[in-house]
N, C-alpha and C positions, 0 to 999 in steps of 0.2 A: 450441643451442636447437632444441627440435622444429618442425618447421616446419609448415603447411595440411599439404602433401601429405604428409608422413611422420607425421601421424597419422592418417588415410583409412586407413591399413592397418592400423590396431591391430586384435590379434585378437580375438575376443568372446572371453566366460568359456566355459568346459567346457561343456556339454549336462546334463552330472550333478548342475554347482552349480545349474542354471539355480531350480531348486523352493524354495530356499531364501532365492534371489535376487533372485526377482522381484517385482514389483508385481502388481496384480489386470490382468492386461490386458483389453483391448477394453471400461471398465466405465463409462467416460463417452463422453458425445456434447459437441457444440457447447455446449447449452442448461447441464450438469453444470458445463462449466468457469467459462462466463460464470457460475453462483451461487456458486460460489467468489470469483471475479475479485471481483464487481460488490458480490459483500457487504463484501471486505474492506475497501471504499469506505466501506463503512456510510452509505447515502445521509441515512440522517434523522440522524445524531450527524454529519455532513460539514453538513446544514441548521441545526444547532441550535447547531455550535462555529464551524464556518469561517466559515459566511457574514456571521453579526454583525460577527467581528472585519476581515472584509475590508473590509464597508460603513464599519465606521466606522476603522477605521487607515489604511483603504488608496483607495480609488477614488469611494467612497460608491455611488450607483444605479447605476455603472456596474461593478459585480461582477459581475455574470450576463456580461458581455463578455471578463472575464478569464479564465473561466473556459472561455468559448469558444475564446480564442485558446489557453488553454494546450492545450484537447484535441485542434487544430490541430497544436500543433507536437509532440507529444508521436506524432499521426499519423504524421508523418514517422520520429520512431525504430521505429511500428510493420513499416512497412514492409520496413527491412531486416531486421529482428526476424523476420518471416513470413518474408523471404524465407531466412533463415538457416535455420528448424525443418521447413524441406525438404529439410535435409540432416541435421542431430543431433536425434537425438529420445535424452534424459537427463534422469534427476529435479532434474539442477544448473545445472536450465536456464542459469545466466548464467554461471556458470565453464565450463560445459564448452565452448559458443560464447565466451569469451575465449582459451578454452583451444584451441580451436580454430584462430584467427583468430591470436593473437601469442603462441603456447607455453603449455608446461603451469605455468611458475612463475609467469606472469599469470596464467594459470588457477587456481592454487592461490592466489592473494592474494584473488582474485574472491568464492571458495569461501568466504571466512572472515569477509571484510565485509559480503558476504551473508547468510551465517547471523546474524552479529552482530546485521544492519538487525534482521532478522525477528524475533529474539527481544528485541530492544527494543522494538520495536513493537506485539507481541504482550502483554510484559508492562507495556504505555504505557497501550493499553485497558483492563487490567486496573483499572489504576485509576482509570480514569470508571467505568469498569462498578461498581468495589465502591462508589465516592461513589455515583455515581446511585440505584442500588437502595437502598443506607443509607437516602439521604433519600426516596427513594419510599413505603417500608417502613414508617418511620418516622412518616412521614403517614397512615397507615394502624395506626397503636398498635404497631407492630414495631420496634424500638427497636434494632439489634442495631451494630455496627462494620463499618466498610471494607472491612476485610481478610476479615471473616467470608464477603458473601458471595462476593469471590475466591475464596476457599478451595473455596465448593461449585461455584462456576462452574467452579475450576481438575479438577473431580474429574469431572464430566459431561462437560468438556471429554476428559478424557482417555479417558474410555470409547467416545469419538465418535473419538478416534485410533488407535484397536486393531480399530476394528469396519471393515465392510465403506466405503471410501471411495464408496460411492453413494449409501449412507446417508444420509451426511454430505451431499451436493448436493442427496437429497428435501428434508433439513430445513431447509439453507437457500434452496431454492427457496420452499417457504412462506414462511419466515420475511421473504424478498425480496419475496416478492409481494404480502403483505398492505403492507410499506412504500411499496412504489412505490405500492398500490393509496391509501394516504392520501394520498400527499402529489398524487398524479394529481388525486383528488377536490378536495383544496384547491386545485389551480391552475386544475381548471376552473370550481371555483365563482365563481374570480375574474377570470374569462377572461367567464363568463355575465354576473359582473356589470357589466361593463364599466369594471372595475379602480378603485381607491378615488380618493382626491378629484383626482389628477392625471391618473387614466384608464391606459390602455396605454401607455406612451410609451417606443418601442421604440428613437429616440432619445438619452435619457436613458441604455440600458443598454446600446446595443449600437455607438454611433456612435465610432470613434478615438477623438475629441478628448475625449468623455466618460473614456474608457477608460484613455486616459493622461493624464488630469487628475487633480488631487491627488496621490496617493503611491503610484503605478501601481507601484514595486515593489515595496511591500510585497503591493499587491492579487495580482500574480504571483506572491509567494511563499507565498501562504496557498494560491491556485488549484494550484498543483503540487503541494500539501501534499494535494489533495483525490483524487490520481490514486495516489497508491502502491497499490502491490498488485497494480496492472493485469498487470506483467508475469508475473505466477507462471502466465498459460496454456500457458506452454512446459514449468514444472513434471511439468504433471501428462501431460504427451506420451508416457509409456510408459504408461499406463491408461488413455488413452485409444482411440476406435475409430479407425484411418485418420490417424494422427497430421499425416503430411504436408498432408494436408487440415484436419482439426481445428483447428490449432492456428494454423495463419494465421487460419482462419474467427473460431476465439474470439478475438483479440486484437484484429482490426477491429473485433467487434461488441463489445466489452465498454469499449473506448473513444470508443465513438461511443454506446453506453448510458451510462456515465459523464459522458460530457459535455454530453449534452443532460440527463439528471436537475439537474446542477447549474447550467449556464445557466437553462433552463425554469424550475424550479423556484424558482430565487431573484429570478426575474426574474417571477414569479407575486407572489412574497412582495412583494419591494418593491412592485410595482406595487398592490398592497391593501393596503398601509401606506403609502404616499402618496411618489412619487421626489423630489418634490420637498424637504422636509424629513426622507427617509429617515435619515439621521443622525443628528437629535436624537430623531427617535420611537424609532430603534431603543438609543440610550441612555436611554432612555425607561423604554423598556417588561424592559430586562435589566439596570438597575443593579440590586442589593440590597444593602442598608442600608450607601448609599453609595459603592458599589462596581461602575463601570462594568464591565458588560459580566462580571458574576458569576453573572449568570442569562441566559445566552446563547439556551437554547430559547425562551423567551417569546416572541421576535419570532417566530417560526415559529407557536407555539400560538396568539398575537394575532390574528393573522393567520385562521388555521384556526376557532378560537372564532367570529372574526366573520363570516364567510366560508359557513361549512358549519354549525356548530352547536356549543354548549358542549361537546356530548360527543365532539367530536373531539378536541381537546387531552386529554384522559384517555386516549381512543385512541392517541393517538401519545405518550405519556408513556411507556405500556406496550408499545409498538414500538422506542422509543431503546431500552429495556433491551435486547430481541431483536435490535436492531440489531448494538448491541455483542459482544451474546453471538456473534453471526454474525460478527462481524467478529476477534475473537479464534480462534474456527473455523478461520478462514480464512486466520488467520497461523500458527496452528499449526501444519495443515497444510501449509503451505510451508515453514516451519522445520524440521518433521519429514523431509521429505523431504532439505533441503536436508543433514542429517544422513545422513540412510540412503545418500546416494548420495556423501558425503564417505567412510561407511565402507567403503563397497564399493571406494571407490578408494585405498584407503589414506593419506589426509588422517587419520583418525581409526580407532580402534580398530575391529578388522574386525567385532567384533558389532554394530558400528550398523550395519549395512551387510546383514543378511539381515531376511527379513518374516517375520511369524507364520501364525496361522491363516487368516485373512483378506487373505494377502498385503499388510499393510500393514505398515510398519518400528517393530514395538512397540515395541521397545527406543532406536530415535531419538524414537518419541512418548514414552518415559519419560522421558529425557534433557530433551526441552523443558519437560515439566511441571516435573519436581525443579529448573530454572531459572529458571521462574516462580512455583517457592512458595517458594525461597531471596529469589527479590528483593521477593518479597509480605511475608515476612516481615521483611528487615531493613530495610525500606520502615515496619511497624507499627513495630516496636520503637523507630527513631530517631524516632516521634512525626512522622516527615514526610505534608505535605499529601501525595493520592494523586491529585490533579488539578493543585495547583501544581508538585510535583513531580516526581511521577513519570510522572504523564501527557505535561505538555509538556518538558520535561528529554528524554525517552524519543524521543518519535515527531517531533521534529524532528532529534535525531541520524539515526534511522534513517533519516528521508526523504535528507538530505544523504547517508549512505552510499549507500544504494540509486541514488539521480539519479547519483554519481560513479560507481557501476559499468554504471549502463545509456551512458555515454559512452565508456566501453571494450569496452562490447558496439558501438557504433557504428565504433571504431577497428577491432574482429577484425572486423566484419562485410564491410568495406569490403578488407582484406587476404585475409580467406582469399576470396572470390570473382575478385580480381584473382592472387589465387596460383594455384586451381586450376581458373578459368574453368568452374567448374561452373554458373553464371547466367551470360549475360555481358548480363543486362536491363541498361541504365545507369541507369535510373531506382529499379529496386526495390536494385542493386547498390553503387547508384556516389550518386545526387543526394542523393536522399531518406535516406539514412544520415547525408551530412556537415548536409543541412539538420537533420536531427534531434541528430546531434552538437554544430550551433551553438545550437538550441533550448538543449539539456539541458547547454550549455557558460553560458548565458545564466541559466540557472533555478538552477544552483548558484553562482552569483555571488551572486543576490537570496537566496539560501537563507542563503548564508552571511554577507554582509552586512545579513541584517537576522535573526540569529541570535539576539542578545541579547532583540530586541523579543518576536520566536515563541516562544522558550524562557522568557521571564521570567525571564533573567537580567541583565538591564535595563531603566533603567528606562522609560515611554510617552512620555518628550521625551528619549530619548537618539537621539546621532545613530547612523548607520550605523557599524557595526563595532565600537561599543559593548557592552560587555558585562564581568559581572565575572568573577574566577578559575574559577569555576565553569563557567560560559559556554564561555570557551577551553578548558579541560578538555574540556567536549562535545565542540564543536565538533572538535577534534585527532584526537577518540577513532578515528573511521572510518581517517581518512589515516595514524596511527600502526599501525591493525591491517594495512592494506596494506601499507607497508612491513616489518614483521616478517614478515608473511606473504610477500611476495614474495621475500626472503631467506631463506627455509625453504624455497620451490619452487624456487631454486636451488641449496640443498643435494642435496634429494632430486634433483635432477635429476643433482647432478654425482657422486653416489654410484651413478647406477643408470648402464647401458648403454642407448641411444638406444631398443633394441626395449622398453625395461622401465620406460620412466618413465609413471608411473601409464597402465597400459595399459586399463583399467576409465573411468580419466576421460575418455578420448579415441574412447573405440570408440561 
């Protein structure tokens, strides 16, 4: 097996391939990566889906809490994360540091359930985004199907993959800023008012014993639900400026923005919907035609409406769309990459693997569309819901993938720095890696034990590990790609000679 040190020597590619090869360099700063990062989060669709179901499945007023400690521990995986992209700067951000750290066949399983996450993820969104707008549109005399506006979203999206990736950060920097900018407005109007009939009670949302009272793991496993994405700052580390800089900077800041948005903010919400019967008001205010928790925004718009004025809730009706649309962006973009730099390492056919005119990888950005209008499509066809099923089905497999491979980013992180003493910080090297490794050892436990609940393939009084055929199908999917996958990076490994196994992936 390859070892830390005997990949530090892999050669770069030729000088002649480099034109065909490369990313757009030096094209983002700090602020470019964090609107990628922080959109993928989609803060107002993470207010309008997560935080209902957490209040009322999971912890009740003490969710702003959980969502503090998860951005705590998840700090800890940052760390050795930073401290690892001061030495690999790769568009495969999490395989090539696995790949780094325990060889290139862990490397190559990383690569596969990675891309997998992202393009489930990716096309999970898809389908809140087609519901939403339907019914948006729809209230507005536009009458049209689900999948329709997929379709046009999947086409704008695409053109935003091929074109200049700066582009793509202006647009979601607006698009991020006007969201933060409403829900900021909503928490301080409730912040002025001196918080609705039980006042501020910082207690209620932020004290342990609130925190882990009631069904504290489910409330953790909705909170971890609310962070995916954060890792793709290492992504985008070859177009970036100063990478080695960069991308530590983005990865603190975009988890420490992540996580006050979703403390703050829901801890605004309840607090102006009242913490002490936050539960029933928020089943309240989101059942539709008897169907808890089927209008999940409301508690958010209730809130906003009362708070700031009627025409915020309009406001942020027409910001969830942009949310999403930014947040599909945002997985594209990592998916695409996560492709272009599978092909350049010979994981996948070597045309993914060069960029276009714009130095961006068009042909792994085609690749993830033609993915996402296959599953759009036979998603319409079987008549299935595009939010019961495909959304949550989707983006709780992905999250469960993603959390497994970011704890094997903690296993290479902690190996290759003790292999090649190139840090020998103990804390960024050594503490903070295994604390983040028991973190995100802890969060795939609740992830996968309350699997059935998250995905709706169980039912709201089932117990833990509950769930039907369907469920364990999910569930499996990640851990089955790993293993095949890891037994392919053992083939390819034991067919090439030590200087030749994916020398692209390692360099």
């Amino acid at each position: 097996m390859t070892t830390p040190k005997e990949t530090m020597t892999a050669s770069p590619a030729p000088a002649a391939e480099a034109p065909k090869n490369q990313l757009h360099r030096n094209s983002m700063g700090v602020a470019g990566i964090c609107f990628f990062v922080v959109a993928a989060a989609a803060p107002i669709a993470g207010m309008t889906g997560l935080v209902p179901s957490t209040i009322v499945l999971g912890n009740g007023a003490a969710a702003p809490g959980a969502f503090l400690i998860a951005g705590i521990m998840l700090m800890f995986f940052a760390v050795g994360y930073a401290a690892m992209s001061h030495h690999v700067t790769h568009a495969g951000a999490f395989f090539a540091y696995v790949g780094r750290g325990l060889g290139a066949p862990w490397g190559v399983a990383s690569a596969f359930v990675s891309v997998l996450s992202y393009c489930l993820v990716q096309t999970a969104i898809y389908g809140f985004f087609g519901a939403t707008v339907s019914q948006k549109m729809a209230s507005i005399g536009i009458d049209l199907p689900w999948w329709f506006w997929c379709l046009v979203c999947l086409a704008v999206v695409q053109v935003f993959g091929i074109m200049k990736v700066d582009l793509g950060a202006k647009v979601l920097g607006v698009l991020l800023s006007l969201e933060l900018a409403s829900m900021l407005i909503t928490g301080l109007a409730v912040v002025f008012h001196g918080g609705g009939p039980n006042g501020l009670n910082l207690s209620a949302s932020f004290s342990l014993d609130n925190i882990f009272a009631g069904a504290p793991g489910i409330a953790f496993a909705f909170a971890f639900a609310g962070f995916i994405g954060f890792e793709a700052t290492a992504i985008y580390g070859e177009e970036c400026r100063d990478p080695k800089r960069t991308v530590p900077r983005a990865t603190y800041t975009a988890v420490t923005i992540i996580t006050l948005i979703f403390a703050l903010t829901s801890f605004a919400i309840i607090s102006g919907a009242g913490s002490a019967d936050i539960v029933n008001k928020t089943l309240e205010v989101t059942t539709l035609q008897g169907t808890p928790l089927a209008d999940p925004a409301q508690l958010l718009f209730s809130v906003a409406g009362q708070y700031v004025g009627p025409w915020m809730p309009e406001v942020m009706s027409w910001l969830l769309i942009s949310s999403l649309f930014a947040g599909i962006l945002a997985f594209h973009n990592s998916a695409t990459r996560y492709f272009y730099a599978m092909g350049r390492s010979g994981l996948l056919p070597a045309s993914f693997g060069v960029t276009g005119r714009f130095q961006t990888p068009v042909r792994a950005s085609v690749l993830q569309t033609v993915i996402g209008l296959v599953t759009i499509v036979a998603f319409a066809l079987a008549g299935l819901d595009p939010v019961v099923t495909l959304f949550y089905w989707f983006a709780i497999t992905a999250i469960l993938g993603l959390t497994f491979i970011q704890g094997l980013v903690c296993v290479a992180v902690i190996r290759f720095f003790r292999e090649t003493r190139a840090d020998t910080r103990v804390w960024n090297t050594l503490i903070a890696p295994l604390l983040g490794l028991v973190s995100i050892i802890v969060a795939e436990y609740l992830l996968l034990s309350r699997f059935g609940l998250i995905s709706g393939t169980a039912g709201a009084d089932s117990a833990a590990w509950e769930m039907n055929a369907t469920g364990w199908w999910l569930a499996a999917l990640p851990f089955a790609t790993f293993l095949i996958a890891l037994a392919y990076g053992f083939i390819l490994e034991r067919k090439k000679s030590d200087d030749e196994v994916l020398k692209e992936f390692v360099s």
